[in-house]
ROFIFI-76423 format. One line per 4 residues: number of its first residue (from 1); their letters; for each residue x, y, z of C-alpha. Coordinates in steps of 0.001 Angstrom, whole numbers, plus 524288, in hexadecimal, padded with zeros to 5 digits. Example, Ala and Ser with C-alpha at 12.3 -4.5 7.8 and 13.67 -1.06 7.14 Angstrom:
BEGIN
1 = as = 8300C 7EE6C 81E78 ~ 83566 7FBDC 81BE4
! end
This chain:
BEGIN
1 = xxxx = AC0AF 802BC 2EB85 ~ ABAA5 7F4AC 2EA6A ~ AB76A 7F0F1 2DEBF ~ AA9F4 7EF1A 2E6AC
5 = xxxx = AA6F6 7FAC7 2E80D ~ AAD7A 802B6 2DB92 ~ AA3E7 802A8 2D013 ~ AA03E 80A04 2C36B
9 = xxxx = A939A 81001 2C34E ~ A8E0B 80695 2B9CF ~ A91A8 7FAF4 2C2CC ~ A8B08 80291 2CC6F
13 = xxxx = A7E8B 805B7 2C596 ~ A7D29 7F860 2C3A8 ~ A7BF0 7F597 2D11C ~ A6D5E 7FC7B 2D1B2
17 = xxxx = A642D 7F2B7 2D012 ~ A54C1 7F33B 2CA05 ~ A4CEB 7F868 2D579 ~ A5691 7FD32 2DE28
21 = xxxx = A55A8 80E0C 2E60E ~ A60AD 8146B 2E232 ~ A6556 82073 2EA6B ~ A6D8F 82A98 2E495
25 = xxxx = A752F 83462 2EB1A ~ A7592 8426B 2E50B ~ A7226 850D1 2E4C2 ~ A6F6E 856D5 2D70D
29 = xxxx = A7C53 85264 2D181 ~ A83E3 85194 2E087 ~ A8712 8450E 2E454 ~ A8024 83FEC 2D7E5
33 = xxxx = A864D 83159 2D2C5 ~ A84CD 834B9 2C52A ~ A8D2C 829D5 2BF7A ~ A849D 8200B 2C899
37 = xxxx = A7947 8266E 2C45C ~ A7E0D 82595 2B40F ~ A8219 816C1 2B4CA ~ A7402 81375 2BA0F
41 = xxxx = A6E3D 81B42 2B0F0 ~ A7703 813EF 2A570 ~ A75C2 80782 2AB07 ~ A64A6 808B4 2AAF5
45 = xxxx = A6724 80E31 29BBB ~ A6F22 800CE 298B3 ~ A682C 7F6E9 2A0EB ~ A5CA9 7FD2C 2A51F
49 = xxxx = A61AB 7F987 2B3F6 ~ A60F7 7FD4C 2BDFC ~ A51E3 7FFA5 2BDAC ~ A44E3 804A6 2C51C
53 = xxxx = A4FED 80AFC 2D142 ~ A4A46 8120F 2DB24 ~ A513B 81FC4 2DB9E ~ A52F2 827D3 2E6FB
57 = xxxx = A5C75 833B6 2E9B6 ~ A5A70 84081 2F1D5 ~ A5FA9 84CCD 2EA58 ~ A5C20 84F18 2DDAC
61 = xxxx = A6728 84991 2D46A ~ A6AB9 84DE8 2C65A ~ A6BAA 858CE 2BD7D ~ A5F15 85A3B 2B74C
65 = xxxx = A627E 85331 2AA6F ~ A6A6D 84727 2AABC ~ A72A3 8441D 2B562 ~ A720B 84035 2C323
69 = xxxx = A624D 8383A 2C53E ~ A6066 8394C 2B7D3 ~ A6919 82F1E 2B3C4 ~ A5F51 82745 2BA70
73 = xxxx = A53D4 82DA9 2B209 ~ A5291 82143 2AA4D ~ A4431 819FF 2A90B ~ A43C7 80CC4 2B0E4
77 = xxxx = A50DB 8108C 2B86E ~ A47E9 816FE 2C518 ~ A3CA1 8127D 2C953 ~ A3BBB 81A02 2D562
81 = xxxx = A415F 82800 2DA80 ~ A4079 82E8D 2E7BB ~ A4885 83A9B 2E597 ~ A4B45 84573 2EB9D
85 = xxxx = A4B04 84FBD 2DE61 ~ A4822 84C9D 2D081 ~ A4AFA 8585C 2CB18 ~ A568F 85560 2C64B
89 = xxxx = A5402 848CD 2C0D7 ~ A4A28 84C22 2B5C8 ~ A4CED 83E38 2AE70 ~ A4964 83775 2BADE
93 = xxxx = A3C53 842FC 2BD65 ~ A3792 8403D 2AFA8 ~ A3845 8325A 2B265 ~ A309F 83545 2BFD0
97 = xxxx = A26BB 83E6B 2B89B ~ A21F2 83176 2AEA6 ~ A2023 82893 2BA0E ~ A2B04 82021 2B4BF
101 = xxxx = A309A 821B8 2C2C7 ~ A2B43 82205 2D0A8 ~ A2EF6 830E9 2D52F ~ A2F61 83509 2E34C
105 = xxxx = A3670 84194 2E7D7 ~ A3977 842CE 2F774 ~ A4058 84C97 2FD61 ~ A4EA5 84C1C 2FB39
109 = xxxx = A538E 84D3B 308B1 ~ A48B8 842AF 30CCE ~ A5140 837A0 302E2 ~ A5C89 83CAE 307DF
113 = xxxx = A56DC 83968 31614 ~ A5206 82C65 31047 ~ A5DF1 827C7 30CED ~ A63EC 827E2 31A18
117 = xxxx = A586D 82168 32133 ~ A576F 814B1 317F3 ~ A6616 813F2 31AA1 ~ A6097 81420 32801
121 = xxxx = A5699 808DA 32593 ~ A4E70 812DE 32994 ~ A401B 811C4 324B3 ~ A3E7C 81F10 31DBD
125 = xxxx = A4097 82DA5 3200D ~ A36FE 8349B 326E7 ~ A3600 843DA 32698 ~ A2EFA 850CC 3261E
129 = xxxx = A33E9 851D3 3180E ~ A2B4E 851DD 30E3D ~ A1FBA 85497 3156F ~ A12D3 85C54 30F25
133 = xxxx = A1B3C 85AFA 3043E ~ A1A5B 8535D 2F5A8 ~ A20C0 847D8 2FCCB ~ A1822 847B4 3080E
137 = xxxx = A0F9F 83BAA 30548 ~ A0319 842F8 30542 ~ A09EE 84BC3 2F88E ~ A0FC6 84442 2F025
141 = xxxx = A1881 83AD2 2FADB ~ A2424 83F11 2EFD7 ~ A1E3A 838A2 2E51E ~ A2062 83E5D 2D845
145 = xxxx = A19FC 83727 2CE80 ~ A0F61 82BBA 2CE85 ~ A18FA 8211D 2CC95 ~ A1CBB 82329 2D94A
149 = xxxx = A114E 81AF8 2E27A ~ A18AC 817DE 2EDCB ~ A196C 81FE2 2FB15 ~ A27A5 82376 3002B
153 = xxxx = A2278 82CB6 30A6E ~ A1A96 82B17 3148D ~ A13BF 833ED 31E74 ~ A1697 83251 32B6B
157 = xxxx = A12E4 83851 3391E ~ A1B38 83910 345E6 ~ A14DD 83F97 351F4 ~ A0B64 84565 34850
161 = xxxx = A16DF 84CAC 341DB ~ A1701 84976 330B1 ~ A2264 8421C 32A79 ~ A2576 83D5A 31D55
165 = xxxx = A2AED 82DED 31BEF ~ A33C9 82B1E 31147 ~ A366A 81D5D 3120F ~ A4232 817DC 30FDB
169 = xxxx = A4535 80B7B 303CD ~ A519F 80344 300F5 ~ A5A07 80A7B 2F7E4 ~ A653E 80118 2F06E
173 = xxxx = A6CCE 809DA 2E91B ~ A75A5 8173D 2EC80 ~ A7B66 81FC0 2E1C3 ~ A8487 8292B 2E8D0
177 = xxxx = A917B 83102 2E890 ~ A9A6A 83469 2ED26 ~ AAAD4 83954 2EB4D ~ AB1C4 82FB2 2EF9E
181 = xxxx = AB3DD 8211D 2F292 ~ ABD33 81BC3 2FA02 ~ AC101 80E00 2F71F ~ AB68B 80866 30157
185 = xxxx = AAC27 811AA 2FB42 ~ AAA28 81AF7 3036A ~ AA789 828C9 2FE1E ~ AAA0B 834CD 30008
189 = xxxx = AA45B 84056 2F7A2 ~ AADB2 84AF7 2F963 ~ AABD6 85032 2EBF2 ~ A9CF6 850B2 2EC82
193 = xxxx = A9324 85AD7 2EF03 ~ A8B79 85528 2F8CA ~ A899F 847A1 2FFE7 ~ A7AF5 847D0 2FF2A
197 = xxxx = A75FD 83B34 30523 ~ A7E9D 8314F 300BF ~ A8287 82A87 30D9F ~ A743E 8288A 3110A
201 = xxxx = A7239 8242C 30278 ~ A7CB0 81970 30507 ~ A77EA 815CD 3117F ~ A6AC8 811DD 30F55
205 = xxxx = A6FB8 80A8B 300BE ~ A7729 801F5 30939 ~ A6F5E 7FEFA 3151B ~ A6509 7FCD1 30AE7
209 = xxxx = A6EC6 7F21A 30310 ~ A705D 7F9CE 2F931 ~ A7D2D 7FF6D 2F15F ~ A836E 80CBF 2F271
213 = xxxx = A8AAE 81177 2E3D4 ~ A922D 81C9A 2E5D8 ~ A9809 8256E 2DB2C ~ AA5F6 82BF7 2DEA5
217 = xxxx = AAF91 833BA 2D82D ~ ABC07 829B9 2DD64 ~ ABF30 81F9C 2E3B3 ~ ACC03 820D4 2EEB3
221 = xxxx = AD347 81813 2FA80 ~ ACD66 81417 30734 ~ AD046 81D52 31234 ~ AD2EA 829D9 3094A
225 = xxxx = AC43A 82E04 30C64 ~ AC238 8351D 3193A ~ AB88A 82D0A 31F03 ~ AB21C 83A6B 32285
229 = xxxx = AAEC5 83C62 31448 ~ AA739 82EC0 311F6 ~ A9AE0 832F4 30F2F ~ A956B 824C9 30B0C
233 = xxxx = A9DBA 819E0 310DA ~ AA404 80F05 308DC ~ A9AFD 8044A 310E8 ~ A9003 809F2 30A75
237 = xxxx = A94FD 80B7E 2FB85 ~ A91B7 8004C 2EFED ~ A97D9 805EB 2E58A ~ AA11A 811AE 2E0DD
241 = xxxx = AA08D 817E9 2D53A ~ AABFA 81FA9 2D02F ~ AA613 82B15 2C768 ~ AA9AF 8325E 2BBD2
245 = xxxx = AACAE 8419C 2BF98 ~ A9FF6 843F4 2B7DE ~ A9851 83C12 2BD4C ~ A9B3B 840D0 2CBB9
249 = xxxx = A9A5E 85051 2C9C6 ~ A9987 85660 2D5C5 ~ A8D00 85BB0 2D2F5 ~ A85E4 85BA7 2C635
253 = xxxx = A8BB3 868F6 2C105 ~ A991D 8679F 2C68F ~ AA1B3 85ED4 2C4B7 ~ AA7DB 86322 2D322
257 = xxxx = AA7E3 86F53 2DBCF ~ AB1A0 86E9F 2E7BB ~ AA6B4 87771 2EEE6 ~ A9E32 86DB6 2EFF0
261 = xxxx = AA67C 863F1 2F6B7 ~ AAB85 86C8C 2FE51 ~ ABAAA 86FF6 2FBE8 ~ ABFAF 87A23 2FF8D
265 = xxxx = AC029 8870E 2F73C ~ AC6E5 894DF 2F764 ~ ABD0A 89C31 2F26D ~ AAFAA 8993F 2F8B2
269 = xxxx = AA49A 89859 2EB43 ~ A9AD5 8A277 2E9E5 ~ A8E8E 8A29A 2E313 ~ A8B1A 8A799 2D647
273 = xxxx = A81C7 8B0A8 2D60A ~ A78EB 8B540 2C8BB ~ A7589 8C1A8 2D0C6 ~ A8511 8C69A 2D117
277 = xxxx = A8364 8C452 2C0F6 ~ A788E 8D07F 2C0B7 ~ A6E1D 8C493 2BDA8 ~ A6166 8C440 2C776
281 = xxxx = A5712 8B83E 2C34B ~ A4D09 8B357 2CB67 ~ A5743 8A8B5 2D0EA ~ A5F1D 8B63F 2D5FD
285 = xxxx = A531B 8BD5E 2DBA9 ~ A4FD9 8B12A 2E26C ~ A5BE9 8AE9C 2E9F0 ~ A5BF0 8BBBE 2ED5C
289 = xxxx = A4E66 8BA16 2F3AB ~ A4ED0 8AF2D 2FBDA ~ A5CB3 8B244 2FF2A ~ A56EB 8BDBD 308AA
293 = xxxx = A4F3B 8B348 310A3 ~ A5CD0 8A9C9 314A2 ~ A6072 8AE36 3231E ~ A6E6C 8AC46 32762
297 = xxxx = A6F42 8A158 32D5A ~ A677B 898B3 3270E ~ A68DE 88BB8 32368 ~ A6322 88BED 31475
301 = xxxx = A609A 882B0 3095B ~ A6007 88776 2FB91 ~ A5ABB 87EC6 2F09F ~ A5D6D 87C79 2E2B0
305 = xxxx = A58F0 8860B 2D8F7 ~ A54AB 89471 2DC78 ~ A571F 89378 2EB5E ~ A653B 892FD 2E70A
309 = xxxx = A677E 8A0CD 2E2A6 ~ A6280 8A52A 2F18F ~ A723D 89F57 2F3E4 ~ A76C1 8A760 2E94F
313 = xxxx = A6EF5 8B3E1 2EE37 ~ A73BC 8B0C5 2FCD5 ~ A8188 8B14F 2F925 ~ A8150 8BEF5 2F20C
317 = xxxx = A79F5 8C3F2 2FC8B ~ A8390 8BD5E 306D0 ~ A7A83 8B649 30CD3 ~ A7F55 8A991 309D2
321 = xxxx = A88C6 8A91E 31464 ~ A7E2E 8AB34 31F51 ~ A74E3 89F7A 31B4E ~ A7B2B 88F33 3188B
325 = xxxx = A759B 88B28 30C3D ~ A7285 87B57 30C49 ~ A6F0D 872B2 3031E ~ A67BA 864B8 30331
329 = xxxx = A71D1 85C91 2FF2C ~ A7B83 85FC8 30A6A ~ A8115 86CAE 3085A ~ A8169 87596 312AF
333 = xxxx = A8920 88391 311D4 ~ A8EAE 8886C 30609 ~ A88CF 88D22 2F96A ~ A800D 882A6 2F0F6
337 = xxxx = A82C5 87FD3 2E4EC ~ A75D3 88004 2D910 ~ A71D1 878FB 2CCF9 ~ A783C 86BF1 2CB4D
341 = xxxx = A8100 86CB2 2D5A6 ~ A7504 871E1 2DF2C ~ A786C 868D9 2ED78 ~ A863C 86D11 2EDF0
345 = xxxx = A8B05 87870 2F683 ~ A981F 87F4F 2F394 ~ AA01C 8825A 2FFFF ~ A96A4 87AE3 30917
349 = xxxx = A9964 87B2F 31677 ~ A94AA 86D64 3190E ~ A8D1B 8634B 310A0 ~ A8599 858E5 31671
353 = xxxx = A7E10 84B89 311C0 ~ A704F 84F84 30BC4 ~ A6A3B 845BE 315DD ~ A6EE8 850F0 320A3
357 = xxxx = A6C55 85C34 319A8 ~ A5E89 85883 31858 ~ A5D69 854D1 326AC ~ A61E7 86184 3295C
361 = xxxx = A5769 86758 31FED ~ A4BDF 85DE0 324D4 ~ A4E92 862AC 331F2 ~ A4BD0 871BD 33103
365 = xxxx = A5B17 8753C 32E67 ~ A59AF 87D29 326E2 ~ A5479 88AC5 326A6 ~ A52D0 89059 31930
369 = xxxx = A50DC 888FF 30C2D ~ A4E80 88E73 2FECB ~ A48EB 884E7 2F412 ~ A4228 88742 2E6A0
373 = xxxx = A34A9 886BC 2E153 ~ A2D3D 88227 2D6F0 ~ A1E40 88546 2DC39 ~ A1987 88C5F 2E81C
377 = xxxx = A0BA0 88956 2EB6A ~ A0144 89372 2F339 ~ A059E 88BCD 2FE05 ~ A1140 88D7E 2FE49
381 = xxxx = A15FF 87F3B 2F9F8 ~ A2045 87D53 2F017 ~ A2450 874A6 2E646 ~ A31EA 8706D 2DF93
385 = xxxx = A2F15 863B7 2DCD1 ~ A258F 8600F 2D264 ~ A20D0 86836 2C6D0 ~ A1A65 85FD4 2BCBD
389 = xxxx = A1FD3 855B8 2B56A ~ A2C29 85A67 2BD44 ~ A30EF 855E7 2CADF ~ A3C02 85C59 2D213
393 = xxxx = A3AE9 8551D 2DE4E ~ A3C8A 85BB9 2EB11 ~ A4C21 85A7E 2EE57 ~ A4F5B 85EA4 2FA4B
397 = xxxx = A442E 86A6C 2F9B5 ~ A39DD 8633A 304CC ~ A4436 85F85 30D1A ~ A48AE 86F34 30CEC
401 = xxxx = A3D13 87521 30B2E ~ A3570 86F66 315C5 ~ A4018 87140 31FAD ~ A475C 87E67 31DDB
405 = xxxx = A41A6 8889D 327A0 ~ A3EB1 892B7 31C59 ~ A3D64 88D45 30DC6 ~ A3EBF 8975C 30132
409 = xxxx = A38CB 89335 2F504 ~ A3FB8 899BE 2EA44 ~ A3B0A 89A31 2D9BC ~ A375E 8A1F2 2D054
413 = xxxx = A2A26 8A824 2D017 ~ A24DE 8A010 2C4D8 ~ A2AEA 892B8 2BFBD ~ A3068 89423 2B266
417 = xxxx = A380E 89D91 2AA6E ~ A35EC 8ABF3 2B099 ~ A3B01 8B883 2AC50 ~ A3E93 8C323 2B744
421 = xxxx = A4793 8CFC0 2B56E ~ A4BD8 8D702 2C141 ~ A4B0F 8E5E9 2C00B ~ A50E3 8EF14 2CA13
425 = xxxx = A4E1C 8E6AA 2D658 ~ A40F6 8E362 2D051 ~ A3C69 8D482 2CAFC ~ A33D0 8D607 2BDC3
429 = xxxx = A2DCC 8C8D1 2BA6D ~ A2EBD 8C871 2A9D0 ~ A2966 8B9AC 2A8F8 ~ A2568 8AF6B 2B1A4
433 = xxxx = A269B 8A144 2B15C ~ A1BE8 89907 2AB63 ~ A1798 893F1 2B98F ~ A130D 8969D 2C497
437 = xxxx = A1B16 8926A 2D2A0 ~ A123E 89689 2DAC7 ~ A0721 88F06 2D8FB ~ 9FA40 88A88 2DFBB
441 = xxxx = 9FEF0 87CE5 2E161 ~ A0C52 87783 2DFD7 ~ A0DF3 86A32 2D949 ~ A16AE 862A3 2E208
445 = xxxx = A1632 865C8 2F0C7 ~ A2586 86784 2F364 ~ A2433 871F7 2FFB5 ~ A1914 8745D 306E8
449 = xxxx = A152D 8817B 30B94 ~ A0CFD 87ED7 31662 ~ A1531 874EA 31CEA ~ A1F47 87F0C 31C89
453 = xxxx = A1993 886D4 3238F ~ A1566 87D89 32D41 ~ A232C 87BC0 32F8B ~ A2616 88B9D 33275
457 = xxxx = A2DDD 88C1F 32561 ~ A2FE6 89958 31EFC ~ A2B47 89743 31097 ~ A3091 8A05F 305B2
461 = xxxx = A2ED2 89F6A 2F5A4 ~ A38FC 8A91C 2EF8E ~ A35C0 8AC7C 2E2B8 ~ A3D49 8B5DC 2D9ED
465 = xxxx = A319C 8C06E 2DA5D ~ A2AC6 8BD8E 2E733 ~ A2D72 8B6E1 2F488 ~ A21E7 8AEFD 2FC23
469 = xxxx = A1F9C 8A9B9 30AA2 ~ A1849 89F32 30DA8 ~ A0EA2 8A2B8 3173C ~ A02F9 89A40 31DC2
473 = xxxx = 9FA5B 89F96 31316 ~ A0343 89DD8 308B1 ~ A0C10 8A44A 3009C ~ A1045 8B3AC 304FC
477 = xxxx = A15AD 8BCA0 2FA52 ~ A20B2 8C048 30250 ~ A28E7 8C922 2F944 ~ A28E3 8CCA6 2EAF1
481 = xxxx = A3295 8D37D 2E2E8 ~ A357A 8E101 2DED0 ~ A2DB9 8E1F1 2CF86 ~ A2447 8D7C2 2D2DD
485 = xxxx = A15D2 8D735 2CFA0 ~ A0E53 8CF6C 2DA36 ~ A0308 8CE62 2D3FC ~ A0A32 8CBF6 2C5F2
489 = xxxx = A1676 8C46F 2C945 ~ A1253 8BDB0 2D513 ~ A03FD 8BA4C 2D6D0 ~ 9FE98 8B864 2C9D5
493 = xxxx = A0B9C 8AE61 2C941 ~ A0771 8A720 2D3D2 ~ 9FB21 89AAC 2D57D ~ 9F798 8A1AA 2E23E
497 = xxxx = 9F68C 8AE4D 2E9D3 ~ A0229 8AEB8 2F39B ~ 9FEBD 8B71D 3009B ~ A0287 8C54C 2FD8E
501 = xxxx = A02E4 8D155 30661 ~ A07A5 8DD0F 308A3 ~ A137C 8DB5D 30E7B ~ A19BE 8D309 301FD
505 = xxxx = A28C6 8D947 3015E ~ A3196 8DCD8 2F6FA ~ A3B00 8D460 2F1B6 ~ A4933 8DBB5 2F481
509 = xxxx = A4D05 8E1F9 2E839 ~ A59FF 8DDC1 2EA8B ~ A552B 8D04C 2E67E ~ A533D 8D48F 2D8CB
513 = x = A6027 8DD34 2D4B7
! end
């Protein structure tokens, strides 16, 4: 490779500038340039450059502690995020929370749409997503703290229909990765998890002057890349970065799983499940639940956290191989994988760049999604973003939520430590958690109810103890389990009165032995 183009990652950090939007490329610890994302963060401790960036990325990226984003967690380095998640960032959230920071949070699939339309010299992104949501500008317009003043979404109307405006800035900087450079740069990322949006990344750094760093694990020959593979071409790379094996894990809890790139196996994986060990928690019981509603056929999207055991529960029941389980990064077919290497799919039988999985997704493709919950308002409206002092962000949940034709909400009754013990087929509540989730208000307005409805989506929230439908006049009590106390362990639990009559069904016992 030209000496041009070959650099260290300190010679590249010190191409960023004081001022400059920095886009990084990533998905929890997928795709993530962590030795990029180090140098910066050692260069700003030694020089104090580069400072006041602008920060913008898609997909959450770190591990909750210290790598990935939070290299970047440093006071003076950011002036300015628009992120997709900030859960997994804390150093950069606590930063956010003191106002030391301008914080906005749009929807992940929205930045990943972004990114190819200001490589389009296109003048924003304009969409249904978001709306009667906390980025809709008549919420919040994704503002998440009072540092941030200035409006990045506007409200728009087209033949009297309602769209959301993101408009579209100059970004200078792209921190991607990739496998594999050839001696022209281009790259191939054979070895990785996903390829997320890096092409569009690349393309609108360059139209927009700027300079594209890419981290790799080697550098080969001309012509020994199938031009087939070249997921960002050479015309559009600055600067390659050879990596240190680890800093370029696969994901951020394996160093690297053939599964996930897709060579070939004998033996197909299968996935553990706590249930085969004799051991039923409320993470078991509900899987089990919402695993009843998937219809063969469907198209269905399970997110991080509790909807994840419905995967688990699906494939001891053996309905796993009726349904395709997707996930927002790319990943279609296959079984996902959870925690910190959540994004990948083992055995998938296709994966795709986020930007297209989320036009799929925007577009009504597909037809059952099951996502977590943090509050559940009388309304049915639901919240995963904000809770205090701490902000999640949204991820890919509005972009999901708002488009699936039926949505399940799945949590735990109460938030906090809760005791249950399962006895014969029966559910005996021994403690709840110290709060409430359903309350009369949620905090931050993440999913809306009504406009749900409005949009003929079936609405489900799966607890471990009772199952609700949203109705016009809120909140049915749909189901409840064998052992439970309505009165006791239901309504005196709950901010509001849910709609209750007589033909509220038993929970299958089967769920609970």
């Amino acid at each position: 490779m030209p000496n041009n183009k070959l650099f260290t990652a300190e010679q590249a950090a010190e191409l960023i500038q004081d001022g400059q939007t920095i886009a990084t490329g990533g998905f929890v610890g997928i795709g993530v340039p962590e030795a990029l994302l180090c140098a910066i963060q050692h260069r700003f401790l030694k020089q104090q450059k580069p400072r006041n960036i602008t920060l913008v990325y898609a997909a959450g990226q770190g591990d909750g502690k210290e790598r990935g984003l939070n290299h970047l967690g440093e006071k003076g380095l950011v002036k300015r995020i628009i992120g997709g998640h900030w859960g997994l960032v804390p150093k950069l959230g606590q930063l956010a929370h003191h106002n030391e920071l301008e914080a906005y949070n749009l929807p992940q699939g929205v930045i990943s749409h972004l990114y190819r339309d200001i490589a389009a010299g296109k003048p924003g992104t304009l969409t249904h997503v978001g709306l009667h949501t906390f980025v809709d500008p008549r919420v919040d317009g994704g503002k998440l703290n009072t540092a941030a003043k200035e409006d990045l979404v506007k409200l728009l109307s087209i033949d009297e229909q309602e769209y959301l405006f993101y408009k579209s800035f100059p970004i200078h900087i792209a921190l991607l990765r990739g496998t594999t450079a050839d001696s022209n740069g281009n790259i191939t990322m054979e070895k990785e998890a996903l390829t997320l949006e890096a092409l569009s990344i690349a393309q609108a750094v360059h139209n927009c002057g700027g300079k594209v760093l890419v981290q790799v694990e080697r550098v080969i020959d001309k012509h020994k890349i199938s031009p087939q593979l070249v997921k960002i071409p050479g015309i559009l790379v600055d600067a390659v970065i050879v990596a240190k094996a680890e800093d370029h894990m696969q994901t951020f809890s394996e160093h690297y799983n053939p599964a996930y790139s897709g060579e070939p196996l004998n033996t197909p994986g299968k996935l553990t499940s706590k249930i085969a060990s004799g051991e039923i928690d409320t993470r078991t019981i509900m899987g089990r639940i919402a695993a009843q509603y998937l219809k063969p056929g469907s198209i269905v999207n399970l997110g991080i956290g509790m909807p994840e055991a419905v995967a688990v529960a699906a494939t001891e029941s053996g309905d796993i191989d009726s349904i395709t389980l997707t996930v927002e990064p790319g990943g279609i077919g296959g079984t996902p994988a959870s925690g910190l290497s959540f994004g990948a799919t083992a055995y998938a039988d296709a994966i795709i760049d986020q930007t297209a999985q989320f036009d799929f997704y925007d577009g009504g493709g597909l037809d059952q999604a099951f996502l977590g919950m943090a509050e559940v308002d009388q309304q049915g409206n639901v919240n995963v973003s904000r809770f205090s002092a701490r902000t999640a962000g949204a991820g890919g949940f509005i972009n999901i939520s708002q488009n699936a034709k039926e949505v399940f909400f799945m949590g735990s009754f109460t938030s906090g430590k809760q005791q249950i013990e399962v006895i014969n087929g029966a559910l005996k509540v021994i403690s709840n958690g110290p709060v409430n989730k359903f309350v009369e208000k949620v905090q931050h307005l993440t999913f809306n109810g009504k406009q749900g409805l409005n949009k003929q989506q079936k609405i489900r929230y799966i607890t471990e103890r009772a199952v609700f439908f949203l109705t016009p006049e809120g909140l049915l009590l749909e189901a409840v389990a064998p052992g439970i106390d309505i009165q006791q362990d239901i309504l005196e639990l709950m901010n509001f009165t849910p709609i209750i009559t007589a033909d509220t069904a038993l929970l299958d016992r089967h769920f609970y032995e």
